[in-house]
C-alpha positions as CSV (number, residue, x, y, z in Angstrom):
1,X,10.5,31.7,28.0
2,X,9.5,30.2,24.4
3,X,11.5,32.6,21.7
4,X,9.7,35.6,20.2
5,X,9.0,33.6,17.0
6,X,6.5,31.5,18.5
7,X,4.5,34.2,20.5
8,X,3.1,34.5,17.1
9,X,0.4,32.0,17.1
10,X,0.0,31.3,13.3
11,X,3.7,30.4,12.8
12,X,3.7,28.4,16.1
13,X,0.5,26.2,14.7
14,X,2.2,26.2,11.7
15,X,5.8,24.7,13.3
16,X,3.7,22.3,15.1
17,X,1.4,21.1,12.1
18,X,4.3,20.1,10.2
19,X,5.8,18.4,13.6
20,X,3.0,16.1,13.5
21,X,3.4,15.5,9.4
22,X,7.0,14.3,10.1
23,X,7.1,12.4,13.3
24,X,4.8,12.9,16.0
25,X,6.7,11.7,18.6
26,X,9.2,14.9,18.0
27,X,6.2,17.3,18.0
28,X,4.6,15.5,21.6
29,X,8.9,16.1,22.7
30,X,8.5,20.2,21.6
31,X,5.1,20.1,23.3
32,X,6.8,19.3,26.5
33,X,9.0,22.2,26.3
34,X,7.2,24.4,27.3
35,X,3.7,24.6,29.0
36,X,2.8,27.5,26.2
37,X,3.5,24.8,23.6
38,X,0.8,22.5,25.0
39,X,-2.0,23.5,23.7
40,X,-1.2,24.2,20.2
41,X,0.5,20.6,20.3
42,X,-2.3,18.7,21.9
43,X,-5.0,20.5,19.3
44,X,-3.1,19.7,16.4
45,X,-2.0,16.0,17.1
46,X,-5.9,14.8,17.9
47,X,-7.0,16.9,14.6
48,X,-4.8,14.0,13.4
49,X,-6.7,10.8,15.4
50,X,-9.8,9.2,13.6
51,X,-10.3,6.3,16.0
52,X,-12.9,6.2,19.0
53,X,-10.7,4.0,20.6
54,X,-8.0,6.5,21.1
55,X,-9.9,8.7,22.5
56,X,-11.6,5.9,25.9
57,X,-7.9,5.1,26.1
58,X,-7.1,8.8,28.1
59,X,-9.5,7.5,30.8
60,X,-7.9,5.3,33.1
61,X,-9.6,1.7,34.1
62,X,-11.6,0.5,30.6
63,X,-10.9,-3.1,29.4
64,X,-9.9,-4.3,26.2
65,X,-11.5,-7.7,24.6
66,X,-9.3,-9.8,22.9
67,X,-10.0,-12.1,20.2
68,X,-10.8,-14.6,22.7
69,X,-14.2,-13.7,24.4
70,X,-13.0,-15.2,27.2
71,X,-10.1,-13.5,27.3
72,X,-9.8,-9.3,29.3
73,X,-6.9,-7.1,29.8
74,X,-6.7,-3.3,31.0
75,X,-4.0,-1.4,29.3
76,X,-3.2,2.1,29.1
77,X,-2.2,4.4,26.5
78,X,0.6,4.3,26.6
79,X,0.8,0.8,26.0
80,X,-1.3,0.3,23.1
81,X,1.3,0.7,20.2
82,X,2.6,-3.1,21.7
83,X,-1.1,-4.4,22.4
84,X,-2.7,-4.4,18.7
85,X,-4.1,-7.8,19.2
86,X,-6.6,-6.3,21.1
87,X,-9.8,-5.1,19.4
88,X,-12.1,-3.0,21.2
89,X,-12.9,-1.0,24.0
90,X,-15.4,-2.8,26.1
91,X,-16.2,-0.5,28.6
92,X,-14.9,2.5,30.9
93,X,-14.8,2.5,34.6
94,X,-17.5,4.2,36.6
95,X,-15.7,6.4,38.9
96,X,-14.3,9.1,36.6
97,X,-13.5,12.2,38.3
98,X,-14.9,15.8,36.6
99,X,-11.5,16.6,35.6
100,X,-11.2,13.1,33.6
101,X,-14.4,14.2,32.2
102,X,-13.5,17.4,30.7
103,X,-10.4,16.2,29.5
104,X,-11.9,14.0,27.5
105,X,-14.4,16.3,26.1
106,X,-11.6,18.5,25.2
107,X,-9.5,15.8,23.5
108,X,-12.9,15.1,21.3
109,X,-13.6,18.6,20.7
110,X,-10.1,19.1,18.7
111,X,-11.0,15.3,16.1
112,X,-11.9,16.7,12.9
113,X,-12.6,13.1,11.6
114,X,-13.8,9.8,13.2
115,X,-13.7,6.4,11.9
116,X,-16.4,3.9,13.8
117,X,-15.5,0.6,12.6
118,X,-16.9,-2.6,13.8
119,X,-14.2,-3.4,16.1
120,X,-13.8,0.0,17.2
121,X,-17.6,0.8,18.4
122,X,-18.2,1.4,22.4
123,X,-20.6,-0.7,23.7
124,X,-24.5,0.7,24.6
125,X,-23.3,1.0,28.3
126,X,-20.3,3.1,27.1
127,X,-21.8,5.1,25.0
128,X,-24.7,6.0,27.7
129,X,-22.3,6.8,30.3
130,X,-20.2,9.3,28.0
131,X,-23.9,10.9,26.7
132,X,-24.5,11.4,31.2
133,X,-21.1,13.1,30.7
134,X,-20.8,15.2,27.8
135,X,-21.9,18.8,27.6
136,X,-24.5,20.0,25.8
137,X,-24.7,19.7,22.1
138,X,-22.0,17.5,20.3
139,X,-19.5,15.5,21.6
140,X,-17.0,16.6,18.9
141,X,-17.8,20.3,17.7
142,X,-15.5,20.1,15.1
143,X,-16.2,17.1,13.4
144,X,-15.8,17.3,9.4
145,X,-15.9,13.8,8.1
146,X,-17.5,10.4,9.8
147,X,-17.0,7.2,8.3
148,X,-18.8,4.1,9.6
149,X,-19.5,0.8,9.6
150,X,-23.4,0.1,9.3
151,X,-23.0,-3.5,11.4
152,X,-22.8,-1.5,14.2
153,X,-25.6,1.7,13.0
154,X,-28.2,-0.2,15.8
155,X,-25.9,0.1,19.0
156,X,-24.9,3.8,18.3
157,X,-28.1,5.5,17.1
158,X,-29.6,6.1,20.4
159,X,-26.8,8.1,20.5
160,X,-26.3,9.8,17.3
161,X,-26.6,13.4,18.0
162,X,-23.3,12.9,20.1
163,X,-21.5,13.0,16.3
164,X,-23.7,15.7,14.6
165,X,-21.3,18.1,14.4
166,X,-22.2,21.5,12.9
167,X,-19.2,21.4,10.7
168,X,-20.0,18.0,9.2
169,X,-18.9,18.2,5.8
170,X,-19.0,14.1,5.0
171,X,-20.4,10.7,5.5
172,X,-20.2,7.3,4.4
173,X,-21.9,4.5,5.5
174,X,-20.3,1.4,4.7
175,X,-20.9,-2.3,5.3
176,X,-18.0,-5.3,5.2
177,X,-18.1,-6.6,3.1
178,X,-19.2,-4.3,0.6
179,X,-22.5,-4.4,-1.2
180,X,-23.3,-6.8,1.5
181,X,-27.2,-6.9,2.8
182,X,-27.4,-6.1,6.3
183,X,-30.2,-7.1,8.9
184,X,-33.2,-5.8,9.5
185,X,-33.2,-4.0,12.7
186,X,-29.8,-2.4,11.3
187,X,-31.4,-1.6,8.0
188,X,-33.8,0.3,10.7
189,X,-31.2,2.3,12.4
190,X,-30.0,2.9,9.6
191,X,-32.5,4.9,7.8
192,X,-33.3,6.7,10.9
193,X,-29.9,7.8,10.6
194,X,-30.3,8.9,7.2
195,X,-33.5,10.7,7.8
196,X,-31.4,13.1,10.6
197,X,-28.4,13.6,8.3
198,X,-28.7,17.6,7.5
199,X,-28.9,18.0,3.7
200,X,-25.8,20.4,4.0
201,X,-23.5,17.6,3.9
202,X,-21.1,17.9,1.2
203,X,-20.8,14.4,0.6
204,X,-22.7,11.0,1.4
205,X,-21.8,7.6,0.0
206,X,-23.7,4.8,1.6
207,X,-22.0,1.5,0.3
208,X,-24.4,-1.3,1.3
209,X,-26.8,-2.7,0.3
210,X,-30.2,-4.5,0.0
211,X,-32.5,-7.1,-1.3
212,X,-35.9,-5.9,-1.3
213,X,-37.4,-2.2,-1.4
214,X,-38.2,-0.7,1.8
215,X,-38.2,2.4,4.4
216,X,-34.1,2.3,3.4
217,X,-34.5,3.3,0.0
218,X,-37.6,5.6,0.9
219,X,-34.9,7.4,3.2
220,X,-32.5,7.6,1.1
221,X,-34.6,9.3,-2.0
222,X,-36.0,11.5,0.2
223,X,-32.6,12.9,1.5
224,X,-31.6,13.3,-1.9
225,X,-34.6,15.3,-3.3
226,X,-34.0,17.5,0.1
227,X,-30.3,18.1,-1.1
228,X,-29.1,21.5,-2.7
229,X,-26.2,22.5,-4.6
230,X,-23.4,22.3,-1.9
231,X,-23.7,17.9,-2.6
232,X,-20.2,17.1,-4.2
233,X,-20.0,14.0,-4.1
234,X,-22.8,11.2,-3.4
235,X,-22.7,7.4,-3.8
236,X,-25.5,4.6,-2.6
237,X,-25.7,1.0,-4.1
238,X,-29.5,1.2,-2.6
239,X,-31.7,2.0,-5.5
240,X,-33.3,5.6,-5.9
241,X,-36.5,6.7,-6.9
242,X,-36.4,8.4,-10.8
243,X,-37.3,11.8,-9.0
244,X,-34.3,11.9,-7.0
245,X,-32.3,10.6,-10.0
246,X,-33.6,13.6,-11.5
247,X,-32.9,15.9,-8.8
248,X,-29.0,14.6,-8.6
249,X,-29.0,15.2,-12.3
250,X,-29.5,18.8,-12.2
251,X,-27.1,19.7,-8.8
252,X,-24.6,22.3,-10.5
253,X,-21.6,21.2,-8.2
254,X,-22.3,17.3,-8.1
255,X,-18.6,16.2,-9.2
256,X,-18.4,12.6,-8.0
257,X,-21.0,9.9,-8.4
258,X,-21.6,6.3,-7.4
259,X,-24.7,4.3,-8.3
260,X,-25.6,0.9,-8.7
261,X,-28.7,0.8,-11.3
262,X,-29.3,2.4,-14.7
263,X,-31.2,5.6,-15.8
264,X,-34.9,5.5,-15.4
265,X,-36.9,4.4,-18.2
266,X,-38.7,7.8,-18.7
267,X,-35.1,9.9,-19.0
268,X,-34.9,12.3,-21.8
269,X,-32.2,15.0,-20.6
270,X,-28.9,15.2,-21.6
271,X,-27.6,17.9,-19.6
272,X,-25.6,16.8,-16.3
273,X,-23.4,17.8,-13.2
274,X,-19.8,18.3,-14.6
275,X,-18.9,14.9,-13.1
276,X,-15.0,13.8,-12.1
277,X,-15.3,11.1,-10.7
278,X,-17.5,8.0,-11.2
279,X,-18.6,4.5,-10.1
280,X,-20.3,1.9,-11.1
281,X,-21.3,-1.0,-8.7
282,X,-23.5,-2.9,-10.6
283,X,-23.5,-4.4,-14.0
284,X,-27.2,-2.9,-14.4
285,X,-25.6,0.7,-14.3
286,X,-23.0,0.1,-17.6
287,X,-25.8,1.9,-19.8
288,X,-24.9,5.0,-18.0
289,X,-21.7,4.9,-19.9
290,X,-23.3,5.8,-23.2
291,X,-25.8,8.0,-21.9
292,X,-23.0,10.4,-20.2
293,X,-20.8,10.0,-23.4
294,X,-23.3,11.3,-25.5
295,X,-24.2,14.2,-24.2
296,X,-23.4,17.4,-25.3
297,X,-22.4,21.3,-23.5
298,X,-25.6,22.2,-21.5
299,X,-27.3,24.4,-19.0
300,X,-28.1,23.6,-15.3
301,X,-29.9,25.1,-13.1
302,X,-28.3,27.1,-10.0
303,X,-31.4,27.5,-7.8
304,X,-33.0,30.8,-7.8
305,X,-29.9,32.0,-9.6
306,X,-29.2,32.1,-13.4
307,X,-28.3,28.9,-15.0
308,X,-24.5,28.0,-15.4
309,X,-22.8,26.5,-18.0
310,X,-20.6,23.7,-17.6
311,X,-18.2,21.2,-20.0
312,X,-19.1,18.1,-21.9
313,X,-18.2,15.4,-19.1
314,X,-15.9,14.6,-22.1
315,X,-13.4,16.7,-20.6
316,X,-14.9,16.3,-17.2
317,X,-14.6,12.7,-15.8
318,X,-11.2,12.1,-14.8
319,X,-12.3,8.6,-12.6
320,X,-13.8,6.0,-14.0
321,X,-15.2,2.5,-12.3
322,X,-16.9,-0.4,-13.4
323,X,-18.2,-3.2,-12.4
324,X,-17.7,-7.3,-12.1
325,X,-18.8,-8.6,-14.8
326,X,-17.8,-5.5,-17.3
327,X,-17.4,-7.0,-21.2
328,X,-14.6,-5.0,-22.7
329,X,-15.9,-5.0,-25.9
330,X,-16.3,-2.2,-28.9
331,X,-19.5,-1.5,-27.4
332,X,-18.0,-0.3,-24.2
333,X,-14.8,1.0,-25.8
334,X,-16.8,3.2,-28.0
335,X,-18.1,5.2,-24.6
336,X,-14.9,5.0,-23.0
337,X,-13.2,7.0,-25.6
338,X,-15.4,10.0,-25.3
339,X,-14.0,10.5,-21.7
340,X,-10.7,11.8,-23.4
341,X,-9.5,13.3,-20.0
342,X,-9.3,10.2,-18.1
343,X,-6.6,9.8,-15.4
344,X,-7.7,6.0,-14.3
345,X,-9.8,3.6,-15.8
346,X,-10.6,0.9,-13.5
347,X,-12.7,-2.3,-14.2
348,X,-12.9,-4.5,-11.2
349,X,-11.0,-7.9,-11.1
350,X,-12.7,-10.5,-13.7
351,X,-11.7,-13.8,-14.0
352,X,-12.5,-16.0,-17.0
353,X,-13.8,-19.3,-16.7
354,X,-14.9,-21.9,-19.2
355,X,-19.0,-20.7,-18.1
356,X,-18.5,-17.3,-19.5
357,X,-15.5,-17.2,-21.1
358,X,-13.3,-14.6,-21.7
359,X,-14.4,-10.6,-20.6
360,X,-11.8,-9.4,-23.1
361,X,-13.1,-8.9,-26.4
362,X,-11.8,-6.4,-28.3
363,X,-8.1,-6.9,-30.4
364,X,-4.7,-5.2,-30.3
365,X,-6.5,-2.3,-32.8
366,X,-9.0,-1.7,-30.2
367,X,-6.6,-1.6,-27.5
368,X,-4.9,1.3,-30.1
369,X,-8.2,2.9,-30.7
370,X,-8.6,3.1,-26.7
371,X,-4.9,4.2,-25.4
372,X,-4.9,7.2,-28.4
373,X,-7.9,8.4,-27.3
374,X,-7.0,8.5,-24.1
375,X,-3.3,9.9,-23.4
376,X,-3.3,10.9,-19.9
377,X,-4.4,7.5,-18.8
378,X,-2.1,7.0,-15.1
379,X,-4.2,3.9,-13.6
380,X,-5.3,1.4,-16.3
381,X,-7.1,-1.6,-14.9
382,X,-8.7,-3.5,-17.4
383,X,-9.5,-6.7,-14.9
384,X,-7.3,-10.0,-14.3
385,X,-5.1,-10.9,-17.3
386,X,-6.5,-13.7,-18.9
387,X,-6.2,-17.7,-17.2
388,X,-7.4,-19.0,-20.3
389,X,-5.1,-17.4,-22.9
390,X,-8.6,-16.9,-25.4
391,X,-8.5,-13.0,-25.7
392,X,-7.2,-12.1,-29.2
393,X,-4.9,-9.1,-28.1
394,X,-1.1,-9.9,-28.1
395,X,1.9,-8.1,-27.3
396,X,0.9,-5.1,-29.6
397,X,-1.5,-4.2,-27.5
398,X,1.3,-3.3,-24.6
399,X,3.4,-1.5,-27.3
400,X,0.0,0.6,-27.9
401,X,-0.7,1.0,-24.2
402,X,3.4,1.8,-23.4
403,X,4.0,4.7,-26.9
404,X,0.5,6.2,-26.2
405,X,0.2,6.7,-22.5
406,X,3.5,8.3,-21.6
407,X,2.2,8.8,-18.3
408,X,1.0,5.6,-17.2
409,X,1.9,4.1,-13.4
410,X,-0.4,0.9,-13.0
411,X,-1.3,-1.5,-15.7
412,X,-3.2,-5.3,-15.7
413,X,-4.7,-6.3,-18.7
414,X,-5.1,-9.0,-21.1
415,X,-3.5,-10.3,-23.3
416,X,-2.6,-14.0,-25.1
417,X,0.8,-15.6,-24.6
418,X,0.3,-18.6,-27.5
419,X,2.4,-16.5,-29.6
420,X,4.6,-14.6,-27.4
421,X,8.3,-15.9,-28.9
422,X,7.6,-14.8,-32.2
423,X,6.0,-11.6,-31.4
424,X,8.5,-10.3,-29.1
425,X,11.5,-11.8,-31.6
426,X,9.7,-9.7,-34.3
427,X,9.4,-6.7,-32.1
428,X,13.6,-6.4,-31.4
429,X,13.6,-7.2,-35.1
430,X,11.7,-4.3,-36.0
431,X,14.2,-1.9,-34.7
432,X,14.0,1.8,-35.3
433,X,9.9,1.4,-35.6
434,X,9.5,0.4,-32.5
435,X,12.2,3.5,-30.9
436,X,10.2,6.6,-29.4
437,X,8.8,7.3,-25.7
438,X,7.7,4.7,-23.5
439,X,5.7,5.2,-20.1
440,X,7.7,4.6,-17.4
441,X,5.6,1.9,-15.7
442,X,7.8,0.1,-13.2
443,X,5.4,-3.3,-12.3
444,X,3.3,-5.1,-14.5
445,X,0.4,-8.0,-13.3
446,X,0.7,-10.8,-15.2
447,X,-0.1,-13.5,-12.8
448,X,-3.2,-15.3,-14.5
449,X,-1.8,-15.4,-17.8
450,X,0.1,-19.0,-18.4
451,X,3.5,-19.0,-20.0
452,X,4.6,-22.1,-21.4
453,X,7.7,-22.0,-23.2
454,X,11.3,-23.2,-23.1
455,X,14.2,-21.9,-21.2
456,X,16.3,-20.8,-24.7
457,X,13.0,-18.6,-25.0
458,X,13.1,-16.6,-21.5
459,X,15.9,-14.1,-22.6
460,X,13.6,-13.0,-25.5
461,X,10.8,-12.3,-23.8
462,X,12.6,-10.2,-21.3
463,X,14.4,-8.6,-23.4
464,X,10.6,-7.8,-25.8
465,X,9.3,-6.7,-22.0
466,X,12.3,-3.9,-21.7
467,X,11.9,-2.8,-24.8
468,X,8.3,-2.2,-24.3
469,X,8.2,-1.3,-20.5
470,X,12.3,0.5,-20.1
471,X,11.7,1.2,-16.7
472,X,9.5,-2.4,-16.0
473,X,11.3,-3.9,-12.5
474,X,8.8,-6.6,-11.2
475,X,6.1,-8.8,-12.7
476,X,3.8,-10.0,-10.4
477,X,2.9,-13.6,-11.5
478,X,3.0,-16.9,-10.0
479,X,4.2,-19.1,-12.7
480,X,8.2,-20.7,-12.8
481,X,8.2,-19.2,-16.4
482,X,7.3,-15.9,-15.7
483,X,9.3,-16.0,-12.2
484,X,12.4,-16.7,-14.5
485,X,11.6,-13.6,-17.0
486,X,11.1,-11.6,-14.2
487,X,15.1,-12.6,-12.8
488,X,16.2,-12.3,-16.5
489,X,15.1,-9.0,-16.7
490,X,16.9,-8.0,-13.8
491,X,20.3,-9.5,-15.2
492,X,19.1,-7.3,-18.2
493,X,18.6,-3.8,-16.8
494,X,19.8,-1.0,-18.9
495,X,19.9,-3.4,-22.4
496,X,17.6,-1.0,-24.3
């Protein structure tokens, strides 16, 4: 007999959920107990599994394909933690008896999320066989989120109903790579897909894409015109039409956006969704960085209902994302700085070459102008530090960055090295102006800028790097120079 505490249902769940937070393998031993316990352990450990191939491994006799084609092996699940060499589920065996059956429909109807990656999709002949078997209506009743890989959208469609949950809450789409074009027959599952996907969703972000316009992008506009105001959060690098740019434009509760072209020629409002959160795929979408930073307090519409007021996206947009390709220049620095409540600033990885030179192109003052404006900076990613030592910010700009975002975690930026000697010498000289809080950042990329200087010169650096950075413990760069600051300032933890 299980004590009287855990006839109580919601503190028995509750035991068990945090079980299965902490170590799984202690809540499957408090499952086995007692039989009472079994349910409530079961439930809550598959609320935790996202792959498909977890769920074929409970029935007995399905094969596994190795990396070698040529190459089978059956193993059970209780086996699979030593067998990750192998990549997918192949098939299950025919002969399943009704009580394999329903345990396996039980197991799915507990998921609450499902990943379908490439290597982890059924085959058609698996996939029919488990349709013959399922009950009616969903396979997994209390799916919330599905995340999948569009390489395999033309095998599963057939079949898609098995995942519509009623509780579906989220979708993405994806393609590896990303952004990459996928083939036509898949580009034709695909927008079926899209065309079944209930408008309730709370989120979609479809991150592939394509060449040429088509039935895809047709889809795709359509399902967004057909949204209401439960979409949160919605992200496609396949271009919309301007009416459903429109339409997303004026959902009250749209907080987190990803698009990969720039505002239609024709748009006049200035009045948006109180965005948090925002990407940028393309290069072609930057000028949406001026148009939101504009903007002033507005109205939206809240269907049927009065309007509702929201914030400038100011004080909104907390996630920021940009492209390849992204200039840092005053142009872009004069948008940024609008978004004063920016938690992470991320422009992807950029590296100079001699074709395009450097992407950096603002100096240490517009490094200041861009850390004061924004003090609660955590994730600053300002692409690869520069290979060609050409950007015109020096150490200054760190100091900047380190005395103005207290809070900061990640850093990579650029900045030149030519004169690094005499600027960090001048910096311990300057004492008692260069005293006051630091962030506590604790690893610092530096790993495409070149160093070049003598070993009488490593302790200064290291010691201008703790100064700037107190709490600074690794630098990731490649370089013997900066592999010897980097040892240096271990020998010199705690000097300032």
């Amino acid at each position: 007999m299980p004590p009287p505490f855990f006839e109580i249902d919601e503190l028995l769940r509750l035991v068990i959920d945090e079980l299965v937070e902490t170590s799984r393998r202690s809540a499957v031993s408090f499952a086995l107990t007692c039989r009472s316990f079994e349910e409530p352990a079961l439930s809550s450990l598959w609320k935790k599994q996202t792959s498909f191939v977890y769920l074929l491994m409970v029935m007995r006799g399905f094969t596994y394909l190795r990396n070698k084609p040529s190459y089978a092996i059956a193993v059970s699940f209780r086996d699979f933690p030593v067998c990750r060499i192998y990549q997918f589920p192949q098939e299950i065996g025919r002969n399943h008896s009704m009580a394999e059956w329903a345990r396996f429909r039980r197991y799915a109807s507990w998921m609450r999320g499902l990943d379908i990656s490439l290597y982890g999709t059924p085959s058609t002949d698996t996939l029919s066989r488990i349709s013959c078997n399922a009950s009616r209506g969903p396979l997994f009743p209390e799916l919330e989120w599905l995340k999948w890989d569009v390489h395999a959208a033309d095998t599963v469609f057939p079949f898609f109903d098995l995942f519509l949950s009623p509780r579906l809450q989220r979708v993405t789409l994806y393609a590896e790579p990303q952004l990459s074009n996928i083939p036509q027959d898949q580009v034709a599952a695909l927008t079926r897909i899209i065309s079944v996907l209930t408008t309730s969703l709370e989120d979609l972000f479809v991150e592939c894409g394509q060449e040429k316009e088509g039935p895809l992008e047709y889809a795709m506009s359509s399902f967004v015109c057909r949204c209401g105001p439960l979409l949160r959060g919605f992200g496609t690098c396949i271009p919309l039409s301007e009416a459903a740019i429109h339409h997303l434009m004026q959902l009250p509760n749209l907080s987190h956006w990803g698009t990969s072209q720039g505002p239609p020629r024709d748009f006049s409002t200035h009045i948006f969704p109180p965005l948090a959160k925002l990407r940028l795929y393309q290069v072609e979408a930057l000028p949406w960085l001026h148009l939101l930073a504009s903007h002033g307090k507005g109205n939206l519409p809240k269907g049927s209902a009065s309007a509702t007021s929201h914030t400038n996206i100011g004080g909104t947009l907390k996630f920021l994302d940009c492209p390849e390709n992204t200039i840092i220049d005053s142009t872009f620095s004069s948008s940024i700085v609008k978004f004063r409540s920016l938690v992470t600033l991320h422009v992807r990885s950029f590296y100079c070459s001699d074709e395009v030179g450097c992407a950096f192109r603002i100096t240490d003052d517009g490094v200041k102008d861009l850390v004061t404006a924004l003090p609660h900076l955590e994730d600053l990613l300002l692409g690869k530090p520069c290979g060609m030592n050409t950007c015109n910010t020096t150490v200054a700009s760190l100091v900047s960055i380190s005395t103005h975002c207290l809070d900061l975690k990640n850093l990579e930026t650029h900045f030149n090295t030519r004169r690094i000697v005499g600027d960090m010498q001048r910096l311990l000289d300057g004492g008692a102006e260069h005293d006051g809080a630091k962030c506590k950042l604790r690893g610092f990329s530096v790993a495409m800028t070149p160093l070049e200087v003598g070993e009488e010169d490593i302790q200064t650096i290291a010691m201008g790097l703790n100064a700037i950075f107190p709490d600074l413990m690794d630098l990731d760069g490649y370089s013997s120079s900066w592999c010897r600051v980097r040892l240096k300032m271990v020998d010199l933890q705690g000097y300032c």
